[in-house]
C-alpha positions in Angstrom: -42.1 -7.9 -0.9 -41.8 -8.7 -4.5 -38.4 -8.2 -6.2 -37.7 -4.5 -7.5 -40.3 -2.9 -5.4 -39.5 -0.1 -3.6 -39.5 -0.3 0.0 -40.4 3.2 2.2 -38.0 6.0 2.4 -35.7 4.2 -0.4 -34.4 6.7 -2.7 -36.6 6.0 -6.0 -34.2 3.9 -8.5 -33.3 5.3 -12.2 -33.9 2.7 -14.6 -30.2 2.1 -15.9 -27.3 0.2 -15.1 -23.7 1.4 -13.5 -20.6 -0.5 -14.8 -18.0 -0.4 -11.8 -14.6 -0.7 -13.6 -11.7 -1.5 -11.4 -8.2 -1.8 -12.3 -5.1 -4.2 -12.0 -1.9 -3.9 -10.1 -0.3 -0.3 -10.5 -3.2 0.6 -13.2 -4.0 3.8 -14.9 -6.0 7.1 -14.4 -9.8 6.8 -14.5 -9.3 9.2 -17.8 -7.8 5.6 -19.6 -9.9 3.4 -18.0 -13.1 5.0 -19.1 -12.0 5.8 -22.1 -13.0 9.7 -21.4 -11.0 12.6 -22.0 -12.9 14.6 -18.5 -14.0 13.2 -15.6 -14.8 13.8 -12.1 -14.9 12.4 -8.6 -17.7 11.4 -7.4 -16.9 9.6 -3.7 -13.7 8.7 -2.3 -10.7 10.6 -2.1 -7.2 11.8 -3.9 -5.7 7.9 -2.8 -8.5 5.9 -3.6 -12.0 7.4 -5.0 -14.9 6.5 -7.9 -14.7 8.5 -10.8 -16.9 9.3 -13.8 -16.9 11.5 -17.2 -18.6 14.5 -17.3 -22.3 14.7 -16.9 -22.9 14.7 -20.9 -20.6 11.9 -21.3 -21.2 9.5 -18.6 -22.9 6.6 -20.1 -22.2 4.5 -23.3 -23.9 3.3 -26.3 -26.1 0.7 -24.5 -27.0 3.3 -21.9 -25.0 2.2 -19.3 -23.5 4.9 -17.0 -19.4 4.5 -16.8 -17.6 4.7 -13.4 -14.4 3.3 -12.5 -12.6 2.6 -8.9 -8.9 3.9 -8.7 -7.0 2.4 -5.7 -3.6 2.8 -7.1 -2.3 4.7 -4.3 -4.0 3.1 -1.5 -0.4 0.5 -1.4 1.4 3.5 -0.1 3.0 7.0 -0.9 5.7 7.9 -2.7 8.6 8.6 -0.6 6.9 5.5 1.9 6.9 3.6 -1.0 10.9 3.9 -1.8 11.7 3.4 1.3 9.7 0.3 2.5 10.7 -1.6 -1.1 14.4 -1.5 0.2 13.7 -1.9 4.2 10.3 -4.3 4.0 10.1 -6.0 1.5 12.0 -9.4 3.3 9.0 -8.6 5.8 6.5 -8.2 3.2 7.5 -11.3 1.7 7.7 -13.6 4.9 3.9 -12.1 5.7 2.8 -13.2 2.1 4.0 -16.6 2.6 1.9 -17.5 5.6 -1.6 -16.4 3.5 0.2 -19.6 1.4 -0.9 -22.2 3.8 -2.3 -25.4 2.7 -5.7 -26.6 3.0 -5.8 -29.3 5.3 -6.2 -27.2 9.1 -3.3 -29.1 11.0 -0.9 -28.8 8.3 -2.2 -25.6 7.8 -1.8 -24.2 11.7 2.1 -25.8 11.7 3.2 -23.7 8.5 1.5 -20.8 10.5 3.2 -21.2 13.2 6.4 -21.9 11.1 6.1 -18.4 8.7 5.5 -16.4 12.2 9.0 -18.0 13.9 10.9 -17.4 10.3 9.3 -13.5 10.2 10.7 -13.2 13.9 14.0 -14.5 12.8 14.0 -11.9 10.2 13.3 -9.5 12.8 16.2 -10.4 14.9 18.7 -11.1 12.1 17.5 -7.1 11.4 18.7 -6.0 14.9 22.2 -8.7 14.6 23.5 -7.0 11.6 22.5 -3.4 12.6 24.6 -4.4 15.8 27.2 -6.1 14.2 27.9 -2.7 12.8 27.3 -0.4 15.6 28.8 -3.0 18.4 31.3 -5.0 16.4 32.4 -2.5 13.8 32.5 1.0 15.6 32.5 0.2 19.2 35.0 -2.4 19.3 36.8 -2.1 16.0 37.3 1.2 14.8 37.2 2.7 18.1 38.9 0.0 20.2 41.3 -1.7 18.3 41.8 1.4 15.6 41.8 -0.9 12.9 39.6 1.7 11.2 41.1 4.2 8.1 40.9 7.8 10.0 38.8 9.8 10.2 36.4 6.9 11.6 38.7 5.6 14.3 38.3 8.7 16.1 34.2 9.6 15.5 31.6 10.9 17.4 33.8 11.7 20.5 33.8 7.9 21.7 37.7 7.5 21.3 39.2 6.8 24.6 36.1 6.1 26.1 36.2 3.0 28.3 34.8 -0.2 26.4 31.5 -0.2 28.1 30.6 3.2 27.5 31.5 3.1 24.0 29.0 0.1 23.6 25.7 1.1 25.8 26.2 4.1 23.5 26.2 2.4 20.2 23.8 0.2 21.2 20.8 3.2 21.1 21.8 2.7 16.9 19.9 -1.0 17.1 17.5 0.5 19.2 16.8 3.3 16.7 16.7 0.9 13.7 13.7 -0.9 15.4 12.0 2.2 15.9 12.5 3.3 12.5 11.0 -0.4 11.6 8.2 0.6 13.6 7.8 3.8 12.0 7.7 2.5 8.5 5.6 -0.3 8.8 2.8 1.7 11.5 -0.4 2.3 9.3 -0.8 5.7 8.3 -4.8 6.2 8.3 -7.5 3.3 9.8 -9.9 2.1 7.4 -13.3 3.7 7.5 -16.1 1.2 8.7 -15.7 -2.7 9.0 -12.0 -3.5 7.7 -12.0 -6.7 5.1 -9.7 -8.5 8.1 -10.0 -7.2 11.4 -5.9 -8.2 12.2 -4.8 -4.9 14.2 -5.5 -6.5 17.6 -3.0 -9.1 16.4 -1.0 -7.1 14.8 -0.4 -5.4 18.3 0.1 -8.3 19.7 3.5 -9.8 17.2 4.9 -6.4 17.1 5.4 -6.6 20.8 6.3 -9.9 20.8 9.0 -8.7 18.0 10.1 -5.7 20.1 10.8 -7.6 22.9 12.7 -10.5 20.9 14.8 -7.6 19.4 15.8 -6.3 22.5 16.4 -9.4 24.3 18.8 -10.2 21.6 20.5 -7.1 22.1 20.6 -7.7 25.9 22.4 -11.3 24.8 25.2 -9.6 22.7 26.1 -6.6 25.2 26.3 -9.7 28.3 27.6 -12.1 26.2 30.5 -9.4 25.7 30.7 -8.5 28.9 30.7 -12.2 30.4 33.7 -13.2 28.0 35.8 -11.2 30.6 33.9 -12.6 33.4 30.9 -13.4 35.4 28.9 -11.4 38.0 26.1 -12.6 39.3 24.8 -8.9 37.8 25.3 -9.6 34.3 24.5 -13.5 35.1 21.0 -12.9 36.5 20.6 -10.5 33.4 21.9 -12.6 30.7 19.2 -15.5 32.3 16.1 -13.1 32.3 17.1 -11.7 28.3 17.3 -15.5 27.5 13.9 -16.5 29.2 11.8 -13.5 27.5 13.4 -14.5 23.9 12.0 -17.9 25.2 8.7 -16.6 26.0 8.3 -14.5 22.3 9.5 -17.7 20.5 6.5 -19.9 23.0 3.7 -17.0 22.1 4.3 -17.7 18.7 4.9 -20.9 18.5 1.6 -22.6 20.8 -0.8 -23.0 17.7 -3.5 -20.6 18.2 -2.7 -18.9 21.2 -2.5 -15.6 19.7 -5.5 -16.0 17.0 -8.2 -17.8 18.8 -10.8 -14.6 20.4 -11.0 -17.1 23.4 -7.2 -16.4 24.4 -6.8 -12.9 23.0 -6.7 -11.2 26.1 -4.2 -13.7 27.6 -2.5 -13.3 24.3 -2.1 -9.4 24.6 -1.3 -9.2 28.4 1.2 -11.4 27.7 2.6 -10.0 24.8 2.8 -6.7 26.0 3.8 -8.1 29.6 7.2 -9.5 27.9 8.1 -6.3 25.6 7.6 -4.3 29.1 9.8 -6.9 30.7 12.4 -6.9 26.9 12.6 -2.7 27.6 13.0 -2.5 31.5 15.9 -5.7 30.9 17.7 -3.5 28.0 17.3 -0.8 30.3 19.4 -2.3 33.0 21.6 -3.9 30.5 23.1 -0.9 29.1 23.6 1.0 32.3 25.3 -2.4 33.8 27.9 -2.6 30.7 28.6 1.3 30.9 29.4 1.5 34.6 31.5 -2.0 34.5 34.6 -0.3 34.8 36.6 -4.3 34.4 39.0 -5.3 32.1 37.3 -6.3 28.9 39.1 -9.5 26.8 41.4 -8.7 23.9 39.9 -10.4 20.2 39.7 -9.5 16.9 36.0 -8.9 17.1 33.0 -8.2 19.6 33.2 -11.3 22.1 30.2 -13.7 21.3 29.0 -11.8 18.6 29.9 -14.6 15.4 28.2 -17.0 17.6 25.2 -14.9 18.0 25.3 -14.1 14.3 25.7 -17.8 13.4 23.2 -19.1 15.3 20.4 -16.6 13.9 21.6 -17.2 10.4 21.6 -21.5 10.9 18.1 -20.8 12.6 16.7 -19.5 9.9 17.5 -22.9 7.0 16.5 -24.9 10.5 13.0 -23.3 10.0 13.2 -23.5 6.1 14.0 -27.2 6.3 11.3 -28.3 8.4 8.9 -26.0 6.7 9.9 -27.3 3.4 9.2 -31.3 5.1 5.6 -30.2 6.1 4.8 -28.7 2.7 6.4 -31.3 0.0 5.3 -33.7 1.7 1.7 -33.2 2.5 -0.6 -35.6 0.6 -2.8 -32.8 -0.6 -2.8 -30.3 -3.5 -3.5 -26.8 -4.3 -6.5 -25.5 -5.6 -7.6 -25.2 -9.6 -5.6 -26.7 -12.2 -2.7 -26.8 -10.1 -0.3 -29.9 -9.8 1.9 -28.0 -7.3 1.7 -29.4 -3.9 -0.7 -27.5 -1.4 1.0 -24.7 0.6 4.6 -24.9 -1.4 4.4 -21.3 -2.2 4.5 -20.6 1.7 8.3 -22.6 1.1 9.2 -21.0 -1.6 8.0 -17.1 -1.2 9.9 -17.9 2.8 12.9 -19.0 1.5 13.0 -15.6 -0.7 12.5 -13.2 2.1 15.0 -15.1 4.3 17.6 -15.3 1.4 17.3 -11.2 0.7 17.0 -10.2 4.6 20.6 -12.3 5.1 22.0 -11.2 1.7 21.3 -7.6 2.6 22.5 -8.0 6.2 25.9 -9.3 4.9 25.9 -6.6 2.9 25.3 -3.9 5.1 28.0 -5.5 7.8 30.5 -5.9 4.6 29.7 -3.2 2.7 30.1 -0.8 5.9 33.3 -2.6 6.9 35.0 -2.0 3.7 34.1 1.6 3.8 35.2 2.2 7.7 38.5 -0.3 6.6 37.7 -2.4 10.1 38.1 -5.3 9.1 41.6 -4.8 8.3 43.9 -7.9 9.3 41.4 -10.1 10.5 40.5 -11.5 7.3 37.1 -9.7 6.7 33.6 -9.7 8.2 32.6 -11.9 10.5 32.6 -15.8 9.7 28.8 -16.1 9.4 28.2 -12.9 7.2 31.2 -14.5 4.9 29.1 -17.8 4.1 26.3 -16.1 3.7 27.6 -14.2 1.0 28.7 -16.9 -0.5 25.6 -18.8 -0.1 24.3 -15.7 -1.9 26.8 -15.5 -4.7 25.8 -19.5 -5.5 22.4 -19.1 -5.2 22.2 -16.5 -8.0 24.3 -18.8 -9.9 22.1 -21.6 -9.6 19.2 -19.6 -9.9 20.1 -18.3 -13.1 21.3 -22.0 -14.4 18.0 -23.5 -13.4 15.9 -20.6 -14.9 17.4 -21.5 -17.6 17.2 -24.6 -17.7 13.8 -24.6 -17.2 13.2 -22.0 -20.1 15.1 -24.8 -22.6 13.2 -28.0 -20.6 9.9 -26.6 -21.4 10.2 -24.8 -24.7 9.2 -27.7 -27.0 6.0 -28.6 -24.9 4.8 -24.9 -24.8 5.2 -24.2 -28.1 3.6 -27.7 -29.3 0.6 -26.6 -27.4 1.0 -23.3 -28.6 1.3 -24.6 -32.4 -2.4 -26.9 -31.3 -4.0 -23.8 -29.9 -3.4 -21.5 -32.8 -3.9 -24.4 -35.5 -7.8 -24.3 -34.4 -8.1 -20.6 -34.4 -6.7 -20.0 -38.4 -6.9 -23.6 -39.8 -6.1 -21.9 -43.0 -3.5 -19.3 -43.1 -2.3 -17.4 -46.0 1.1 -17.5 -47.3 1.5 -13.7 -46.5 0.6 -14.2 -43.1 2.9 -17.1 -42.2 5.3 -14.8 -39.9 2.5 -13.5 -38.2 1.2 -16.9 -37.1 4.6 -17.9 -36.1 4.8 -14.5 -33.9 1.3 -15.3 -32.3 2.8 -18.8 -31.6 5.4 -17.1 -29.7 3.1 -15.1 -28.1 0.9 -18.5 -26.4 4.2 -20.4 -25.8 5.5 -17.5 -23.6 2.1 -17.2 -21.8 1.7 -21.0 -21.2 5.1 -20.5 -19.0 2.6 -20.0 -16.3 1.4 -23.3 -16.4 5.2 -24.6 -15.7 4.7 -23.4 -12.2 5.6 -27.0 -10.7 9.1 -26.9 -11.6 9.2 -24.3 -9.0 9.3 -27.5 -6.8 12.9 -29.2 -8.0 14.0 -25.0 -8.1 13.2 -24.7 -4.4 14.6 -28.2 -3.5 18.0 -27.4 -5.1 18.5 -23.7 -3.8 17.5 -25.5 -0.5 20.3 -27.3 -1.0 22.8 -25.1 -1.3 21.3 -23.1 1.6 21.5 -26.0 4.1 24.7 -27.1 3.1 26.3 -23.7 3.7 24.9 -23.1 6.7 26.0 -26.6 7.8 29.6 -25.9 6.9 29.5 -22.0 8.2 28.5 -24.0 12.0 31.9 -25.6 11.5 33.7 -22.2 12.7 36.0 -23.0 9.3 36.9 -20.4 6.9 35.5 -21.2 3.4 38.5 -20.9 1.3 40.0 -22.9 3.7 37.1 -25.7 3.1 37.4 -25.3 -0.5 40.9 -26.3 -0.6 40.7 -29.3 1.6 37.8 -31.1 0.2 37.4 -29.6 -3.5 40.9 -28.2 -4.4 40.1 -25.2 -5.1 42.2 -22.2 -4.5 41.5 -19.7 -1.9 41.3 -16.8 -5.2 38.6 -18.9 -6.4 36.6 -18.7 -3.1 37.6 -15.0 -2.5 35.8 -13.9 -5.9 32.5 -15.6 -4.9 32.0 -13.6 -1.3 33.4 -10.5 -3.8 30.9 -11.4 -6.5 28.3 -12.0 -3.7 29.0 -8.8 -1.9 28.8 -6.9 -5.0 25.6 -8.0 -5.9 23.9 -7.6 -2.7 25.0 -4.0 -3.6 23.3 -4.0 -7.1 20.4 -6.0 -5.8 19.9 -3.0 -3.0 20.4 -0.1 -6.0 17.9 -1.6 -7.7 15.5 -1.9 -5.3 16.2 2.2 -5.1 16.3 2.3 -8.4 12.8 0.7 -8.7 11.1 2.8 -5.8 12.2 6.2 -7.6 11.4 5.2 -11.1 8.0 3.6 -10.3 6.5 6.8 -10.1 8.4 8.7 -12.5 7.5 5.9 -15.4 4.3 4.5 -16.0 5.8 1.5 -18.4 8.3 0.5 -15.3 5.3 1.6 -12.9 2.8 -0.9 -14.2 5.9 -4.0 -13.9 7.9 -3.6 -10.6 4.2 -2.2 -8.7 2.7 -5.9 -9.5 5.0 -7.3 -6.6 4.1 -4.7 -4.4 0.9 -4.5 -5.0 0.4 -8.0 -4.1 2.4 -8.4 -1.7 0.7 -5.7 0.3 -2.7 -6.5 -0.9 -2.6 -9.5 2.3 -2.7 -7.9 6.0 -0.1 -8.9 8.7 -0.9 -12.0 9.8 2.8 -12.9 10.4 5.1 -9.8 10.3 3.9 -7.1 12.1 6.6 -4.7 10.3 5.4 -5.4 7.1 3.4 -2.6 5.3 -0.1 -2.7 5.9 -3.1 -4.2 3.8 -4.9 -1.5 1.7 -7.5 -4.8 1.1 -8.7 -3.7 4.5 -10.1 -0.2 3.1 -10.3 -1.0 -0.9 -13.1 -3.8 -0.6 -15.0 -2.8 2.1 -15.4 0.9 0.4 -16.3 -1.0 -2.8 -19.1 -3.3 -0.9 -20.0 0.1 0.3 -20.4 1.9 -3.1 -22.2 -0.9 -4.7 -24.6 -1.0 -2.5 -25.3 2.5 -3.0 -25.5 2.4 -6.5 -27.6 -1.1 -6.5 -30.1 1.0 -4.1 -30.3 4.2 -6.7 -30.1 1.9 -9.8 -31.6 -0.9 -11.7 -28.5 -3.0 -11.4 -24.5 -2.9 -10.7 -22.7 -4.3 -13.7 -19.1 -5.0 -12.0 -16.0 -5.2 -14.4 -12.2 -6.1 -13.0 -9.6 -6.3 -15.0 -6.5 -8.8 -13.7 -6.4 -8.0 -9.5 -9.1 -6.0 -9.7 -11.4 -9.1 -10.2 -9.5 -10.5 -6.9 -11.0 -7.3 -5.2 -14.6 -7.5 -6.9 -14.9 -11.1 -5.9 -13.9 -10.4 -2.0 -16.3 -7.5 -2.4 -19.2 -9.6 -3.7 -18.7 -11.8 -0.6 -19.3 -9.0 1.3 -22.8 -7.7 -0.4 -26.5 -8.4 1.7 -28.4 -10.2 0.0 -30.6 -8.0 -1.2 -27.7 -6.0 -3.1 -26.5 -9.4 -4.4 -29.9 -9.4 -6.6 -29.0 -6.2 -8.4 -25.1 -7.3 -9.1 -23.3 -9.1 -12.0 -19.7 -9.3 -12.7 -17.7 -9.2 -15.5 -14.0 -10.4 -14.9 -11.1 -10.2 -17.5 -7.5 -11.2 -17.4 -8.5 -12.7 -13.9 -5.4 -14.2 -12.5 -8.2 -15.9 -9.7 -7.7 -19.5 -10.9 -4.4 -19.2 -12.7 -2.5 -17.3 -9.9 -4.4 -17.3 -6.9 -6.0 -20.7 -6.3 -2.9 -22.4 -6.8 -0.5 -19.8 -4.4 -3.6 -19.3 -2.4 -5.2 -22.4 -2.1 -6.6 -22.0 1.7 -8.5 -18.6 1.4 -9.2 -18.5 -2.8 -10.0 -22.1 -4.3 -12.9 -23.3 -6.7 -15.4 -23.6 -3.3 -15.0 -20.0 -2.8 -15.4 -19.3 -6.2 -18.3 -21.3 -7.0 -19.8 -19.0 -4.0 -19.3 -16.1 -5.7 -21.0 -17.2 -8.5 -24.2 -18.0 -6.5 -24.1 -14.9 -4.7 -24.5 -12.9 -8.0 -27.2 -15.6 -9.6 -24.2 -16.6 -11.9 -24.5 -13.3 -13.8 -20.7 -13.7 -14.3 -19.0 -14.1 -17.6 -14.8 -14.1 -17.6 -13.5 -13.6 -20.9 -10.0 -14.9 -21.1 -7.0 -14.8 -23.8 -4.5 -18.0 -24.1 -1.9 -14.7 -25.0 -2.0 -13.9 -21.6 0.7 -14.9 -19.2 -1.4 -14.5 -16.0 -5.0 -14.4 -16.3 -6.7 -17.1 -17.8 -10.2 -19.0 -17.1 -11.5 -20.2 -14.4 -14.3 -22.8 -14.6 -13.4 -24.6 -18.1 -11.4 -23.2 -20.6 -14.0 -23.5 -23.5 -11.0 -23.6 -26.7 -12.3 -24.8 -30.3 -12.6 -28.7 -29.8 -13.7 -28.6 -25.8 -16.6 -30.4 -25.1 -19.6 -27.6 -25.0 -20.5 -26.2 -21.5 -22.6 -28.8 -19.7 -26.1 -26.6 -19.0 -26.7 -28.7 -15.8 -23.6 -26.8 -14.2 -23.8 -22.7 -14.0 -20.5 -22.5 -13.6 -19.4 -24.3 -17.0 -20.8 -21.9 -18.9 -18.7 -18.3 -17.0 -15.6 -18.9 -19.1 -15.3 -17.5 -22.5 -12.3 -17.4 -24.6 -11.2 -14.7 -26.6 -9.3 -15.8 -30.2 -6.0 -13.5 -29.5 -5.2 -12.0 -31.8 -8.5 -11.7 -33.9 -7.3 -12.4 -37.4 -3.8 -12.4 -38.7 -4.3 -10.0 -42.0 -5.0 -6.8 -41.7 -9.0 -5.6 -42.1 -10.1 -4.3 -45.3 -8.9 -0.7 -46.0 -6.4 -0.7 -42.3 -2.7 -1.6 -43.0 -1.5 -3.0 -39.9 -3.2 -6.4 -38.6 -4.9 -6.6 -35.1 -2.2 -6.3 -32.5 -2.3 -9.4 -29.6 -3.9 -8.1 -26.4 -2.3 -10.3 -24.1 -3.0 -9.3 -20.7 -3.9 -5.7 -21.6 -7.6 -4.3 -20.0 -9.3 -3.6 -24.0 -12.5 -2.1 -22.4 -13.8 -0.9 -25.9 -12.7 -3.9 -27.5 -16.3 -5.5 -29.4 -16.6 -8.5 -27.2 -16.2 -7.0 -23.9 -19.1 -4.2 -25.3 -21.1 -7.9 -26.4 -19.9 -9.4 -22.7 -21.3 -6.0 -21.0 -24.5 -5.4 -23.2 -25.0 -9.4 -22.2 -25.2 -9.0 -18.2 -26.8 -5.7 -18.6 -29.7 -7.4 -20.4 -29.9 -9.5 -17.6 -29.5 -7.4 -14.9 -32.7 -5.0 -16.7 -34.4 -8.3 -17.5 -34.5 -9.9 -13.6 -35.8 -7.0 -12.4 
């Protein structure tokens, strides 16, 4: 059938063209982005719909009728939203890094199974410090030993209860915490139709497998306790069966594949959901056995076994860290784009984050809570492990901040000599009056071309490494750190005593903002549209390693996108499809998805695309230049991505086209998508206008003249192909 003709019962097409705006990370109403004082809804609904102005106003001056795609609130709700930045994001962040696999498969299947043991760490560390407070704190502190400030030695009617009872008690608050886990990180609504990744089925599968190694851990803790003041063969045959089903979630996850592949995914489930079965029936008998052991219990400072247990989940984690980071730095190959970084380092480095904050706030919540109850009174503070962590903290932040920057002063003078080479070609001649301005714009590129500095994130990474390793080498010692200090450095045991203070104050701040920034992101757009970009994106990738992370609203946003274009494409002459930043990322996914006979009828217009810049460096396995290039052929290359060197995180994508580039070689469609745009577009202000054109950076500037030239351009096409 020829091209454009109208097949039977097809709706008959009107002979215009849609342009499909979509947004960026945390972006505004569809009133802004179309640049239209009313509009209406037209599909969707009050979390993620398609909008357009009212029936007089709907199209612009070419004739092209203006709709725009708001997904701004598919990431989650408001209260959700507070509450998951505190309690998820480690999660969210160890899920993220696993989508940060390098290219080559092997490689790529060890960091998998690397990211998926380091998310179950997190998971258990979750469970140790919620215990550590419930078991260690209440149970046998403030209600054993009545170290506790009153009234908290004598709470919730537990006083003079025999030891076991206090603790099978306490030990429903661990329990509780996973189910509130559970609760916060369960999907609220499915995703109508065929998801983008079809990831529940495993998502079932690791958040059994993490329920079970949660309990088991528990069970470890309460027998390890009870074992300290002997061995039945009860609590011996229990302890045995707790170990071999934490055994059992670490060899699910760890047997590359086994719980991916479709070939093994029944095997996979039964088994998952055979050991958290096995993980709750075990805790069941645990907590009876300890309550109704009516033996003498040992006399110590703090919960038998419990710094050990603490310890070795804390040394587990840089284990995991260190042999990740061997794999990644490493590997022979290299990310995708323009990138120098080495392929799959941001897997190292976005895992290192979420293991740092989940044992920075579980330090804090074990001495933050101790200091309040006063239990830790005469035994020299929390316990051991929680001490060098905070200290590990405190000198991380330190060192962070040193190497920031250092970084910031290392690079300066090559940034802004390119920056001073870039804006030399756009105003060869400048003006005297305009001289401040052109220094300012200089400014401007040099802080945008930080971006480009992204391989220093390499020595960063190696050094924080460093510090974390060799902390969590000395903290296995069983030594106290001022003690350390003072035998090998000299330092006094003040100076040691103000770095777990400094650190434990600013897992407190680093927890109040986190508050802070959940409550004020949706009571201030300017603070919105900055602390939403990490949450956006990190929730933008499903659970592929953390099943308590929050859920991917990719799996409704592009598939209901695919869905509307092709609606549109079947009632119009074409689908002109404009993103702006991550809304490209979503446009490209969604042209993957099109029919071919949609794909005909498409063309796409990105701007401030982070795609090359951003993505197919951190990305490289699922968003490189192959999967690029196949967009562009699914849409005919009707693509154009207009680019500013003012903006710190989109940028081109093919070639970067600046005055002086060779021109775009015709033999190759994809040379000729990039076009840059001279930022800003003169230095003086216009005749009769007294301020000069403002630099656009990364902002959307839909009525700016050469997006309209960039939008009347594909709309051309798309009217002249068919």
């Amino acid at each position: 059938m020829p091209e454009g003709t109208r097949r039977h019962g097809e709706p008959p097409r009107r002979p215009d063209v849609v342009e499909l705006r979509v947004h960026g990370v945390s972006g505004a109403q569809p009133a802004v982005v179309l640049d239209r004082a009313q509009v209406r809804q037209v599909a969707g609904d009050d979390r993620g719909g398609f909008h357009r102005a009212d029936a007089s106003d709907d199209t612009d001056a070419d004739g092209v009728t203006l709709e725009a795609y708001r997904w701004g609130d598919l990431p989650s709700g408001t209260v959700a939203r507070t509450l998951a930045m505190v309690f998820l994001l480690p999660f969210m962040l160890s899920n993220v890094a696993v989508w940060m696999r390098p290219t080559d498969r092997r490689s790529a299947a060890r960091v998998t199974v690397l990211c998926r043991l380091l998310a179950l760490n997190l998971t258990v560390l979750y469970v140790v410090s919620v215990a550590g407070v419930a078991l260690d704190l209440i149970a046998w502190r403030c209600l054993g030993l009545g170290r506790c400030r009153a009234p908290f030695d004598t709470m919730i009617g537990l006083d003079g209860r025999p030891v076991g009872q206090r603790l099978a008690v306490l030990a429903l608050l661990p329990i509780a915490a996973l189910a509130f886990l559970r609760l916060l990180g369960t999907r609220r609504s499915r995703p109508a139709g065929n998801p983008l990744w079809a990831v529940e089925p495993l998502v079932g599968r690791l958040r059994a497998i993490h329920v079970a190694a949660a309990l088991a851990v528990l069970n470890l803790m309460l027998l390890t306790a009870r074992r300290a003041g002997g061995a039945t063969l009860g609590t011996t045959l229990l302890l045995a069966f707790s170990a071999a089903v934490l055994l059992a979630c670490v060899g699910l996850l760890a047997a590359p594949g086994l719980i991916d592949r479709a070939a093994t995914a029944r095997t996979a489930t039964r088994s998952a959901r055979a050991t958290g079965v096995a993980a709750a029936g075990l805790t069941v008998a645990t907590l009876v056995t300890v309550a109704r052991d009516e033996r003498g219990w040992p006399s110590s400072a703090g919960l038998p076994g419990y710094d050990g247990i603490a310890g070795g989940t804390l040394f587990g984690q840089m284990a995991l860290l260190v042999v990740l980071s061997g794999l990644v730095l490493w590997h022979p190959g290299r990310a995708g784009g323009r990138s120098a970084l080495p392929s799959g380092l941001g897997a190292a480095v976005i895992a290192a984050l979420a293991v740092g904050l989940a044992g920075a706030l579980s330090a804090g919540l074990v001495y933050q809570t101790g200091e309040l109850l006063g239990g830790y009174r005469g035994t020299g503070g929390p316990p051991l492990p929680y001490r060098w962590t905070l200290l590990a903290f405190f000198l991380h932040v330190v060192a962070a901040v040193l190497l920031c920057g250092a970084m910031t002063l290392l690079s300066q003078r090559r940034r802004r000599r390119a920056a001073a080479a870039i804006i030399t070609r756009d105003f060869p001649a400048v003006p005297m009056e305009a001289v401040g301005r052109l220094r300012r714009v200089t400014k401007a590129v040099a802080r945008a071309r930080f971006t480009e500095w992204l391989s220093l994130l390499a020595a960063t990474y190696a050094a924080l490494a460093v510090i974390g390793l060799a902390t969590s080498l000395l903290g296995g010692t069983g030594r106290e750190p001022d003690e350390l200090a003072w035998q090998f450095v000299g330092l006094p045991a003040g100076a040691v005593g103000m770095g777990l203070a400094g650190g434990a104050y600013l897992v407190a701040a680093v927890l109040l903002a986190l508050l802070a920034a959940g409550v004020f992101a949706y009571r201030t757009a300017w603070f919105r549209r900055h602390v939403g970009i990490l949450w956006d994106l990190g929730t933008f990738w499903p659970r592929a390693a953390h099943p308590f992370a929050p859920a991917s609203y990719a799996d409704r946003a592009v598939p209901e996108l695919a869905d509307r274009i092709s609606q549109l494409a079947a009632r119009h002459t074409g689908v002109l499809l404009c993103g702006h930043s991550h809304g490209s990322v979503l446009l490209a996914l969604a042209v993957l998805r099109l029919p071919p006979q949609v794909r005909q009828r498409v063309a796409l217009l990105t701007y401030g695309s982070p795609l090359d810049r951003l993505y197919a460096r951190l990305f490289p396995a699922y968003l490189n230049e192959e999967v690029l290039r196949e967009v562009g052929q699914r849409v005919g290359w009707r693509w154009l991505n207009l680019w500013r060197d003012t903006d710190p995180v989109g940028g081109w994508i093919f070639a970067a086209h600046r005055p002086g580039d060779p021109p775009p070689d015709p033999a190759d469609p994809a040379d000729r998508v990039d076009r840059r745009l001279r930022d800003p577009r003169d230095l003086l202000p216009p005749p009769g206008e007294r301020r000069p054109p403002p630099v656009r950076g990364h902002h959307p500037g839909e009525s700016d003249p050469d997006f309209r030239a960039a939008v009347s351009e594909l709309a051309a096409r798309l009217r002249g192909s068919h």
